[in-house]
C-alpha positions, 0 to 999 in steps of 0.5 A: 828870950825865944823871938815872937813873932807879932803882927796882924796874923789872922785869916779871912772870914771867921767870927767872934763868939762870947769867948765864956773862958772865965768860967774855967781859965783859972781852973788848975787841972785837978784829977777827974772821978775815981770811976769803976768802970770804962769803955774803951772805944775801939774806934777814937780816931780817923781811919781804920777801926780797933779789934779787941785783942783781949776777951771777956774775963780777961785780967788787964793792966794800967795801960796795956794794950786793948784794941788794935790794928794791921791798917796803917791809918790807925792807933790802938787803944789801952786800959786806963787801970788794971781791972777785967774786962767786963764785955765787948760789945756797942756802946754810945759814940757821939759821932758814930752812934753806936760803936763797939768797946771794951768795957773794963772794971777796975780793981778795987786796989787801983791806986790813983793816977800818977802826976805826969812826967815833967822834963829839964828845961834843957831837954835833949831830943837827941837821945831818941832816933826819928824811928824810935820816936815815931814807933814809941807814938803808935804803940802809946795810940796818940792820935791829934787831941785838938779834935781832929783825931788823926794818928799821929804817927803817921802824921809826923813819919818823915815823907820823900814826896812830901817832906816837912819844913815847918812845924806849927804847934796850935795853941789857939783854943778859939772855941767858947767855953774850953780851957784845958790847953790852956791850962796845959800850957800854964802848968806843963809847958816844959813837957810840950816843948820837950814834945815839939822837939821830939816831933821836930827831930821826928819830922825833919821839920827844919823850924818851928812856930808856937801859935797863941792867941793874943787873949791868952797873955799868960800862955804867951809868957810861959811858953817863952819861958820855958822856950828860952833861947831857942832860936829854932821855935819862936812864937806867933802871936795870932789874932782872937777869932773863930775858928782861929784853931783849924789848921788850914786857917792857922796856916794861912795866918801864920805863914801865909800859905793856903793849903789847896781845897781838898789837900793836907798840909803836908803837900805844902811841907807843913805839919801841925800839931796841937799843944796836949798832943805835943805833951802826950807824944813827950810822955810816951817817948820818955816815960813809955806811957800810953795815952790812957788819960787826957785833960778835959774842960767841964764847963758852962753856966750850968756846972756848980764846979767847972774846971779842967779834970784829967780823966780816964779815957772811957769815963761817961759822961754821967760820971763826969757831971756828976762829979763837976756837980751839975744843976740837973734842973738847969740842964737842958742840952749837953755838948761833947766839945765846944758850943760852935763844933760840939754834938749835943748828946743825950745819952749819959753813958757816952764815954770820953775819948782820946778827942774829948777836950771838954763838955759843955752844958747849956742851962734852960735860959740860954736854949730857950733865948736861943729857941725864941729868937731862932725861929727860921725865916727865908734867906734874904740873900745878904751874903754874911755868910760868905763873909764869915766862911774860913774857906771862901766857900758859897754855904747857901748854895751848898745849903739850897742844893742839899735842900733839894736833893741836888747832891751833885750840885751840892758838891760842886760847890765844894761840899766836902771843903767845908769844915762845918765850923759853924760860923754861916749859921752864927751869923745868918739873920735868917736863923737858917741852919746851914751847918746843919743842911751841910753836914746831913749833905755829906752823910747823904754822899757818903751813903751814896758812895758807900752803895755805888759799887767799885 
C-alpha cells in the first residue's frame, strides 16, 4: 500500500465553518438536465478571452471547437452537443456581468452523454511524450477546475527558469456544502491518477503528493488504493480547516514552503493541480474529448434533491434548479460556488462553466438569521481577523484605507496578497464586511490601472 504521510499539516490562521457535507456526500454523481440549449462563454478562464470561430446558423458537433485564441494564456471552448448555433452575443457572467457567448441548441436526436473513460489500475503514461500531452490539454480547453481557472497547459508545460519538482494534487474541498470532488475521488479514482501521472510525466515533476483532508476517510482509502505501490505519489493527510484548498496554503502545510507575496508556485518548483482537473486532463490525453462537461454539487437546505449531476458545460442555472427540485418558497439568495467564495447571483440564466463546482442555495431562515445578527457595529480592534488570515495579512487596515478612498495605502498593505477567502468577515464581531471593502478595492485599481496610460 502507497505511504501516507501523517501528521499536523495544517497552515496559520484559517477558520472552521459548518462543513454542511452530509446533504450531498453520499450523493453518487448522477447525469444532470437534458437541456435544449447552452451558452457557451468565451471567456471561463484567467487570461485572454475567446472569439468565435463559428457563425450564426452554423451545424456544430459534440465537442467541436466553438471559441478560441492566438494568446498564450488561453484555452478554447467546445460545443457540449451537436446542435446550431442559435446567436453570439452577451449573456450573464457571474464574475464578469455580462459577457459574450455562443448559445447553442441541441438537436433533437442528441443522444445522452456517455459514461467517462475509465483506465487499468496499471496505466502507463509512457505512452504519450510531455509535448503530446501538454498539446492534447490545450486543444481539450482545460483550465484549473478547482476554482481558480488558469489554462492548464500553460500551467504544467516544462519551464527552464523555473523547472517543477513537486506536484501537489488538492483534494481538500474545504468550502461548506460541495462534494462533487469527493464524489470524484469515491467513484473515478483510477482516471485521476492516470491524470496525475500524465501531468507528472508532462511537468517533470520528480514527486508527488495527493493532499486529502482527514474528514474525508473514505477518499483517503480509495485513492490508496487505486495508488498501490506507488512509491512516486504517497498521500498527505491534512487537517480540516478553511481554506485548507488554496494553494498557497496547501503548500506551506504540505510541504512547509511558502510561496512569496505576489509569486506563483512555480517559482518555488511547485505545481498544483486540482483532483476534476487531474480526470479531465486524463480523459482528453486518452480518449481526446474536450472538456464539455463537468461535475457539479447542487446543494443547501433549500434543494428537494441535492446531489452531484454532471452537467453540460452552458446549462443555466434555472435549469439546473429546476431539475435538483428547488423549493422556490425557501429560495432567497443562489450562490455560484461555495457559501465562503461563492457570488450570489440573481440571474437564472446564468451558465456553468468550466469553474463551476457547485451551487449553493440558502433558505429564507438562514439569510434572515444571518440578516438579524449582522447588523455592523464599529471595529473594536480585536485583531481576529489577523488571527484567522491564511496570508498573515492586516485586513482592517486594508479594509479602512479603501473605505476612505486611500487606494494607495490600501495596497501598501498588500491589497492585491489577498485571496478574499472570507474568513476576517466570518470571524469579525463587529459584523464588518471586510471582504467585501477588499474586493471592491481591487476593482477601484484595476479601473484606475486601466485608465493610467502606459
Amino acid at each position: 500500500m502507497v505511504t501516507e504521510v501523517q501528521g499536523n499539516l495544517s497552515f496559520r490562521g484559517g477558520v472552521h465553518p459548518p462543513e454542511k457535507k452530509e446533504l450531498a456526500c453520499d450523493c453518487a454523481i448522477e447525469p444532470g438536465p437534458a437541456v435544449k440549449q447552452v451558452a457557451v462563454m468565451l471567456s471561463q478562464h484567467i487570461g485572454a478571452p475567446c472569439r468565435a470561430i463559428v457563425e450564426k446558423g452554423a451545424d456544430v458537433e459534440a465537442g467541436q471547437k466553438v471559441g478560441d485564441s492566438d494568446a498564450f494564456v488561453s484555452a478554447p471552448v467546445h460545443s457540449p452537443f451537436a446542435g446550431k448555433v442559435k446567436e453570439i452575443g452577451l449573456c450573464s457572467h457571474a464574475v464578469l456581468g455580462r459577457s459574450p457567448a455562443v448559445v447553442i441548441e441541441a438537436r433533437a436526436e442528441t443522444p445522452p452523454v456517455q459514461p467517462l473513460w475509465e483506465p487499468d489500475a496499471d496505466f502507463d503514461e509512457s505512452k504519450w511524450s510531455p509535448e503530446a500531452i501538454c498539446q492534447a490539454i490545450r486543444d481539450a480547453g482545460i483550465v484549473g477546475m478547482g476554482g481558480a481557472g488558469f489554462p492548464t497547459r500553460v500551467k504544467i508545460e516544462p519551464n527552464r527558469q523555473m523547472p517543477k519538482e513537486t506536484l501537489i494534487i488538492n483534494g481538500c474541498e474545504c468550502e461548506p456544502y460541495i462534494t462533487c470532488d469527493y464524489r470524484m475521488m469515491l467513484e473515478r479514482a483510477n482516471q485521476i491518477i492516470a491524470g496525475v501521472k500524465l501531468v507528472k510525466r508532462a511537468s517533470g515533476c520528480s514527486r508527488a503528493f495527493f493532499a486529502i483532508e482527514d474528514n474525508k476517510p473514505a477518499a483517503i482509502e480509495a485513492i490508496s488504493a487505486a495508488l498501490g505501490d506507488n512509491e512516486l505519489i504517497k498521500v498527505a493527510v491534512v487537517k480540516t480547516k478553511y481554506p485548507q484548498g488554496g494553494e498557497r496554503q496547501l503548500i506551506n502545510a504540505v510541504l512547509k514552503k511558502h510561496v512569496p507575496t505576489g509569486g506563483i508556485p512555480p517559482m518555488i518548483g511547485v505545481l498544483v493541480v486540482n483532483v476534476a482537473t487531474a480526470a479531465a486532463i486524463a480523459d482528453a490525453v486518452v480518449s481526446g474529448r474536450a472538456l464539455t462537461h463537468r461535475a457539479v454539487t447542487v446543494s443547501g437546505e433549500a434543494v428537494a434533491r441535492p446531489g452531484n449531476y454532471y452537467v453540460a458545460i452552458g446549462t443555466s442555472v434555472g435549469d439546473l434548479l429546476e431539475f435538483c427540485g428547488v423549493m422556490k418558497t425557501q429560495m432567497p439568495r443562489i450562490v455560484m460556488g461555495g457559501p465562503m467564495m461563492g457570488l450570489a447571483i440573481a440571474d437564472m440564466d446564468t451558465p456553468i462553466t468550466k469553474v463551476s463546482g457547485a451551487i449553493t442555495v440558502l433558505t429564507n431562515k438562514q439569510i434572515g438569521k444571518a440578516k438579524s445578527a449582522g447588523r455592523q457595529t464599529a471595529c473594536i480592534r480585536c485583531g481576529r481577523c489577523l488571527e484567522v488570515c491564511p496570508e498573515n495579512l492586516n485586513p482592517t487596515k486594508i479594509a479602512h484605507a479603501v473605505k476612505g478612498n486611500l487606494l494607495d495605502l490600501a495596497q501598501s498593505y498588500y491589497l492585491s496578497a489577498c485571496i478574499e477567502c472570507g474568513c476576517c468577515s466570518y470571524v469579525c464581531p463587529a459584523n464588518i464586511e471586510i471582504t467585501g471593502y477588499i474586493k471592491t478595492g481591487k476593482i477601484f485599481v484595476a479601473r484606475q490601472n486601466k485608465r493610467m496610460p502606459q
